[in-house]
N, C-alpha and C positions, 0 to 999 in steps of 0.2 A: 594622308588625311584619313584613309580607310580604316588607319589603325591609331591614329588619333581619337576617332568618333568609336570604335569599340572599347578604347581605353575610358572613354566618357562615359559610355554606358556602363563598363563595370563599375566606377567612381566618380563621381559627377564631379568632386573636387581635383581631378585633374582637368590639367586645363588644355585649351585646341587649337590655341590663338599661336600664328606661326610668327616669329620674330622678322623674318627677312620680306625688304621690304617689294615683294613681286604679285604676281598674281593671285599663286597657291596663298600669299602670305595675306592678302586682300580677303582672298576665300574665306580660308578658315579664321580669321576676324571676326568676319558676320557671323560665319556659322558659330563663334562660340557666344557672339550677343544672342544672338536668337536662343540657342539652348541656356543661355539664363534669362531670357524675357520666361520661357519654359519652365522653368526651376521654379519663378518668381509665380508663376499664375497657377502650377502644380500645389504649392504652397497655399496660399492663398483659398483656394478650390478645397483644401484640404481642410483650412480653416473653417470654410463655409457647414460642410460637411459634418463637423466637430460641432458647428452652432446647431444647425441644424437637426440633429441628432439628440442633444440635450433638449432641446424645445418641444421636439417629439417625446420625448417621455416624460415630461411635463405636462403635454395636452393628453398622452395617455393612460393618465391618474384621473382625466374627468369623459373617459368612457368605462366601459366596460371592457375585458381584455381580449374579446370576442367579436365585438364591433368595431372594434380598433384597428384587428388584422384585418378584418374583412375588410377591412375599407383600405389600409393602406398593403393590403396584398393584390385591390382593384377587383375583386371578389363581389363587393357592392359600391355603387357609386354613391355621391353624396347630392342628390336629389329629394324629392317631398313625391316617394312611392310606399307603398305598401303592398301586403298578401295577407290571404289569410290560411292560420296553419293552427293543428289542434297543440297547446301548448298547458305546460302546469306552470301556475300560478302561485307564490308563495307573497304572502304578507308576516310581517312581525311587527310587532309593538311595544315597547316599554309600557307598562301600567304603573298609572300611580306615579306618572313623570313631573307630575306639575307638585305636588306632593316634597318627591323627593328633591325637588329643583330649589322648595324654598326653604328645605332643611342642609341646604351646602351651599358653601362659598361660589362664585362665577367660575374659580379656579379649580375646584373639586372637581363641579359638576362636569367642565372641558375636559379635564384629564377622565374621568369612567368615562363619560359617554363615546369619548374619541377611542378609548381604548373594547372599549364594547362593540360600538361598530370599525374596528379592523381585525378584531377576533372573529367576529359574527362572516366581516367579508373575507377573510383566508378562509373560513372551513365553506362559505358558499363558490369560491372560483376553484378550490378544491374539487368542489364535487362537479362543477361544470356547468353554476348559473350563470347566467346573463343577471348581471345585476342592472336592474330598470332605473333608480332612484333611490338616494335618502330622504327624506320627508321630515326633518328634525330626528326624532329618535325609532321613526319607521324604517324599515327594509321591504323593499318593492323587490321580485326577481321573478323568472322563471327560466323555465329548459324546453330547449324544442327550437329556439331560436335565437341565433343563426345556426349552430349546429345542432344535430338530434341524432337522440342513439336506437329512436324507434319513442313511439307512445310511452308503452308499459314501462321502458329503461330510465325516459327518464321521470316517469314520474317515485320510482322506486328512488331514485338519485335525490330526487327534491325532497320524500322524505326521510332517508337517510341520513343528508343533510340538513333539516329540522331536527333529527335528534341527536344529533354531534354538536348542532347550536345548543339545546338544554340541557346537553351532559355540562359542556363547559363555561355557561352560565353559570351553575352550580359551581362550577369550583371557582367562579368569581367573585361571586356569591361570599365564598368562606374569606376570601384574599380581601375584599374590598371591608369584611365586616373586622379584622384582624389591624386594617388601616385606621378605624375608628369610624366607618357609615354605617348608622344605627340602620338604616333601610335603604340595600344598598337592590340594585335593579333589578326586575323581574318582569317578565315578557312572557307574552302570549302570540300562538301561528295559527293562522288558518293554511291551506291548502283545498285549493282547486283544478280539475282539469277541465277543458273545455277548446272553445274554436274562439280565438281572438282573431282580427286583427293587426298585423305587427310590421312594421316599418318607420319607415322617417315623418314624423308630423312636424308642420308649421309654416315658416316662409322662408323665401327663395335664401333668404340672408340669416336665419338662424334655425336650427332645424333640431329636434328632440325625435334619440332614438326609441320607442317605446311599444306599449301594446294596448288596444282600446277593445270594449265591447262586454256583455253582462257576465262574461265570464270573470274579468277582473272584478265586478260587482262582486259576486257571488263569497269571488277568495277573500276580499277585504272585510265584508258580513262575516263572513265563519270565524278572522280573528278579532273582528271585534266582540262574538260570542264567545272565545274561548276562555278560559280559566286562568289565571297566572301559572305559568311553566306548564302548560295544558298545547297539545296538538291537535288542532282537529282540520278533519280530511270531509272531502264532499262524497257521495256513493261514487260516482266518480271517479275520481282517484283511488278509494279503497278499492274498486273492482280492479284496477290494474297493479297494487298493490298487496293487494291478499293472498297471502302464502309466501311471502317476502318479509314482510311487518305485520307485528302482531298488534290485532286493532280492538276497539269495544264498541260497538252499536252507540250511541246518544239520542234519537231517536230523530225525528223530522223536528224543524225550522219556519218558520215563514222570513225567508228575507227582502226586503224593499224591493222594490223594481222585477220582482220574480213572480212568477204568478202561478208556480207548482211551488210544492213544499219540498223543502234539499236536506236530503237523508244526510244524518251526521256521525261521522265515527272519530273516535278518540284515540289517538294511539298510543300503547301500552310501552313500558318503558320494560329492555327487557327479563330482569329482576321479578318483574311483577308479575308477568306472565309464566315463567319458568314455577313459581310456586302458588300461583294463588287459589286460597283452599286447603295449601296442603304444608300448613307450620310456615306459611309466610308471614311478615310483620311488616306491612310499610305503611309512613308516616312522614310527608315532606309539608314543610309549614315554614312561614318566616323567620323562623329563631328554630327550626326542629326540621331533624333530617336523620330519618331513622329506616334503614333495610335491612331485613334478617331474609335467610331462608334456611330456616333451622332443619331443615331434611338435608341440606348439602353440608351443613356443617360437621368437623369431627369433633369428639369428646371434648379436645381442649380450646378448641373454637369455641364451643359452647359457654366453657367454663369462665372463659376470658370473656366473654359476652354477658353472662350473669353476672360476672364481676363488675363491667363498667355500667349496669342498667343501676344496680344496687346502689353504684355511686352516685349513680345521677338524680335514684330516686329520694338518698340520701340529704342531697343537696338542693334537692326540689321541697322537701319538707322542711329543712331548714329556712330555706329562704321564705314558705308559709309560715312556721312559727314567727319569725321574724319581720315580717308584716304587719301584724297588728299592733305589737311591741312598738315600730316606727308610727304607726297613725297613734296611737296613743300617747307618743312623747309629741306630737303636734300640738295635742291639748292644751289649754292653760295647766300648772300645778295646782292641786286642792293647797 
């Protein structure tokens, strides 16, 4: 029997059930029922497991990937608690969505926006946000919680992060206008740092992870101030930012619900910074996307530069002459 049941354990498909019809042979009967009731509930168990498993990363597509561990690593429980903890604050926006929504099919419009916010959300869990919400074509997030790398780090991260979203905007920008969207998306970020807030809200039965308090005011006023492909930071944030990211003063604000005025800075993209003043060219517009910095450039940089300006502006005169020629054939004929 000893070496029946070690021959079962290296091979479960050997079998333990003894032929002669005695005691030993009674024994190891049961014992080989029972080690397949064992098999059978091993199995099974395993199945569960397997469902289980799948179901889990199905529910963890509607948190965050940060909240998610914490919770099923038992790190936080799932109760209606909160803290409060100084955290940055990022908002984003589409502009001009309602706009673009009734110049595209229903089909259009689900394929960019879906593919815009899972661009937008790889380079933010990238860099280490807590993503809070989507809001239709808004992004909610901040850093600090549940994990944090210090104040200053992450606010440096959030906007870092902010500018890897409008580098690659930009080149969606080109990809979605080359698919045939006359006015394809463009968004605007605020950023805040401040003391929210942050934990579980609502009831005992369904619960939102989130962060409340006038600091999230503050960051959601700044993108709603900002400019299309424009970043703007509160003092705030630039103070723990500067000498990391290069930024421009915008001057004070009055925002709702505030009752001091919120110093505003803009952050420079870094092209602009690198020359500005000194034989730099930029120019970023709907139809127009133009960076020189003619001091880094060599001779045949140059030359290749004045070649394609010549052509553009070539083609730019053309299509003016060519203008009034078309409103004129509008006319009746004499």
């Amino acid at each position: 029997m000893r070496e029946g049941l070690q021959q079962y354990s290296d091979d479960r498909r050997h079998g333990l059930s003894d032929p002669r019809p005695d005691e030993i042979g009674s024994i190891s009967g049961a014992m080989a029922h029972y080690m397949e009731v064992i098999d059978h509930r091993e199995a099974a168990l395993a199945e569960k497991t397997r469902e289980l498993e799948a179901l889990s990363n199905q529910l963890a597509k509607y948190l965050s990937p940060q909240v998610y561990d914490s919770i099923f690593t038992g790190k936080q429980e799932v109760k209606v608690a909160s803290s409060r903890k100084k955290l940055t604050i990022f908002f984003s926006d589409v502009v001009g969505f309602t706009e673009t929504a009734d110049r595209l099919e229903s089909e259009e419009l689900t394929q960019i926006l879906n593919q815009y916010l899972t661009e937008m959300s790889r380079i933010a869990l990238r860099h280490g946000a807590t993503i809070d919400k989507f809001v239709g074509d808004a992004v909610m997030a901040f850093f600090g919680d549940p994990d944090t790398r210090g104040v200053r780090e992450d606010a440096v991260a959030c906007v870092r992060m902010a500018m890897e979203m409008r580098d690659r905007l930009c080149e969606l920008q080109w990809l979605w206008r080359e698919a045939g969207i006359e006015r394809p998306l463009q968004a605007r970020m605020g950023i805040h740092t401040g003391y929210c807030t942050v934990g579980n809200f609502g009831s005992e039965d369904r619960l939102d992870y989130t962060i409340i308090g006038s600091a999230v005011n503050i960051a959601s006023r700044l993108e709603a101030m900002a400019a299309p492909g424009e970043i703007l930071l509160s003092f705030e944030t630039f103070a723990h930012v500067n000498g990391s990211v290069a930024c421009e003063p915008r001057g004070e604000v009055e925002v709702k619900g505030v009752a001091y005025p919120v110093a505003t800075y803009r952050v420079i993209a870094p092209g602009e910074i690198a020359d500005e003043g000194r034989g730099g060219v930029h120019q970023h517009g709907e139809h127009l996307r133009l960076d020189l910095n003619i001091n880094a450039m060599s001779p045949a940089d140059r030359a290749a530069a004045r070649a394609s300006l010549k052509h553009a502006i070539d083609m730019l005169d053309l299509a003016a002459r060519a203008q009034p020629a078309q409103q004129d054939g509008d006319a009746e004929p004499e």
